[in-house]
N, C-alpha and C positions, 0 to 999 in steps of 0.2 A: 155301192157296196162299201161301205165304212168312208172311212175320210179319204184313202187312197184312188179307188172306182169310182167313177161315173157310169153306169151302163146305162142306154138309151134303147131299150129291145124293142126291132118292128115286128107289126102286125100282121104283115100279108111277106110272102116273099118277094125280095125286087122292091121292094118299099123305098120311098124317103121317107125322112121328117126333119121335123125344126128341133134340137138340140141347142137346150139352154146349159151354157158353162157358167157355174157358180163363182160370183163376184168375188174378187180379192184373194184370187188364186191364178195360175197358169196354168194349162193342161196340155198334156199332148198325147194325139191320138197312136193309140195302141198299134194300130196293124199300119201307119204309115211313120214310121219312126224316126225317118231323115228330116221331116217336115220341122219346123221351129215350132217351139208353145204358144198357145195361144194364150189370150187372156181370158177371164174371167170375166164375167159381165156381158158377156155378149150371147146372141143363139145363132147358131148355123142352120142358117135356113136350109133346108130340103136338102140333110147330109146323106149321102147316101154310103154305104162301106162298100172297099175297094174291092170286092169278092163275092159270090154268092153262099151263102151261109153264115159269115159275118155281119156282126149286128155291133151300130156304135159304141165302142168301148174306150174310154180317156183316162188318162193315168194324170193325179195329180202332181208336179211338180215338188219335190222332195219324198217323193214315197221311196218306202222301203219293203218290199216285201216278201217272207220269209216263205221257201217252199220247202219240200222234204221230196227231192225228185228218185222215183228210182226206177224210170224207162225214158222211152220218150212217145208214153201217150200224147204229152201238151207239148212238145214240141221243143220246151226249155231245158233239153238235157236228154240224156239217155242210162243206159244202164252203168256203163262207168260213174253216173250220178249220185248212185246211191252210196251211201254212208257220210254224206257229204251234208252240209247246208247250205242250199241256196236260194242267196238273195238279190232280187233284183232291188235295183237302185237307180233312180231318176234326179239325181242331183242338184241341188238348188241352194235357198236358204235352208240355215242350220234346222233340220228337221231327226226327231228320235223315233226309233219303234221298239217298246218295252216287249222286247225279246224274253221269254224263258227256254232255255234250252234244252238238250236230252240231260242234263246232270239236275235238273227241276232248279234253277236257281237262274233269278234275274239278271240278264245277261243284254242290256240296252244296245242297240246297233244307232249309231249318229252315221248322219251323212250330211255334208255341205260343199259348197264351192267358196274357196277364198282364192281371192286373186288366180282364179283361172282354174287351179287345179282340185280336183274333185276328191275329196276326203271320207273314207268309210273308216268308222273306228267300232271296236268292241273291248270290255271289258277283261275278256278271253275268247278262246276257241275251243268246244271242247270236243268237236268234231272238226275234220276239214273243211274248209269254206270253198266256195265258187260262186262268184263276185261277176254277174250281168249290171255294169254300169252305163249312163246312157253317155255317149261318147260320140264326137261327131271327126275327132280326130286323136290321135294318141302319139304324143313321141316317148314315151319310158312309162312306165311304172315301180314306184318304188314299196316294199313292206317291210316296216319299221325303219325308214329310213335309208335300207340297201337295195340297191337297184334288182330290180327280176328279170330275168330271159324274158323275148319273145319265145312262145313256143308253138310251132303249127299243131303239135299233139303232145298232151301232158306229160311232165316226167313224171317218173314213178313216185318218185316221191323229190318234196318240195315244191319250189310255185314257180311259176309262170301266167304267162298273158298271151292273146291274141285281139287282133280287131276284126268285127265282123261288120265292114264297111256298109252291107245289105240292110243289115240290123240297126247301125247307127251304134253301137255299142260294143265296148271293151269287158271278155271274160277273164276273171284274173282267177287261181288257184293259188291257196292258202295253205299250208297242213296245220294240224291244230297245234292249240298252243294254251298251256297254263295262264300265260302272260296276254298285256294287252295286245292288239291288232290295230294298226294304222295303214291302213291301205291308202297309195296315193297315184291318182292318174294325173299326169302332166299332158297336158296339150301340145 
């Protein structure tokens, strides 16, 4: 599914198969998310998914992807989701997703890792954000340069963060903002 997805769907239930990861990329598997990337170039012979009803799904390595959640059919969010933007993020090399937002106007999302710590930026915010990055540990998170609470449950308003060690990633909340957005996880 675009350059982000890989999906591998089986045929019978209870299925394996051999899943080819496309050269000169890393990927890493959706529903096992503590696991390291794999590379590119290889096929996983007879992968089976960790669940019945799960079908191979691999996220590539710098994806960014923009959802508009507002329950929690999928699972990535619930009803306090809505009015929000969220973006899941898989961070790597410096990768963009030519975002247009609710004001109809080009609004690019970059994400990269430089020396360790995982960088999400935008041009503005013209909604609140909520920020699923892949994380395998987190000491702080900063936006715009000042540090954010942990927080086990969002404040009302303004940002914070949690690590959701199960998931392998850190949720950060943003409130919107005219101005640009530089989001930063420290390891």
């Amino acid at each position: 599914l675009g350059e982000a997805l890989l999906v591998a769907p089986f045929f019978e239930p209870g299925a394996a198969r051999d899943v080819a990861l496309p050269a000169g990329e890393r990927w890493y598997d959706w529903w096992r998310p503590g696991r390291p990337a794999l590379d590119g170039g290889q096929v996983l012979a007879a992968y089976t998914a960790p669940a019945p009803g799960q079908i191979p799904l691999f996220v590539r390595e710098g994806a960014i992807l923009p959802l508009d959640v507002v329950n929690d059919a999928n699972g990535l969010g619930d009803a306090a989701s809505a009015g929000h933007l969220t973006l899941l993020v898989w961070p790597g090399r410096r990768a963009t997703f030519p975002l247009v937002d609710v004001d109809d106007q080009p609004n690019p999302v970059t994400a990269e890792v430089v020396d360790g710590v995982a960088r999400v930026t935008m041009a503005r915010a013209p909604r609140p954000l909520l920020v699923r990055a892949r994380a395998l540990s987190v000491s702080g998170v900063q936006v715009g340069g000042a540090a954010v609470p942990a927080a086990d449950v969002w404040p009302p308003e303004g940002a914070g963060w949690r690590f959701d060690a199960e998931a392998s990633s850190v949720w950060i909340r943003v409130p919107a903002s005219p101005d640009a957005v530089v989001i930063e996880v420290l390891p």
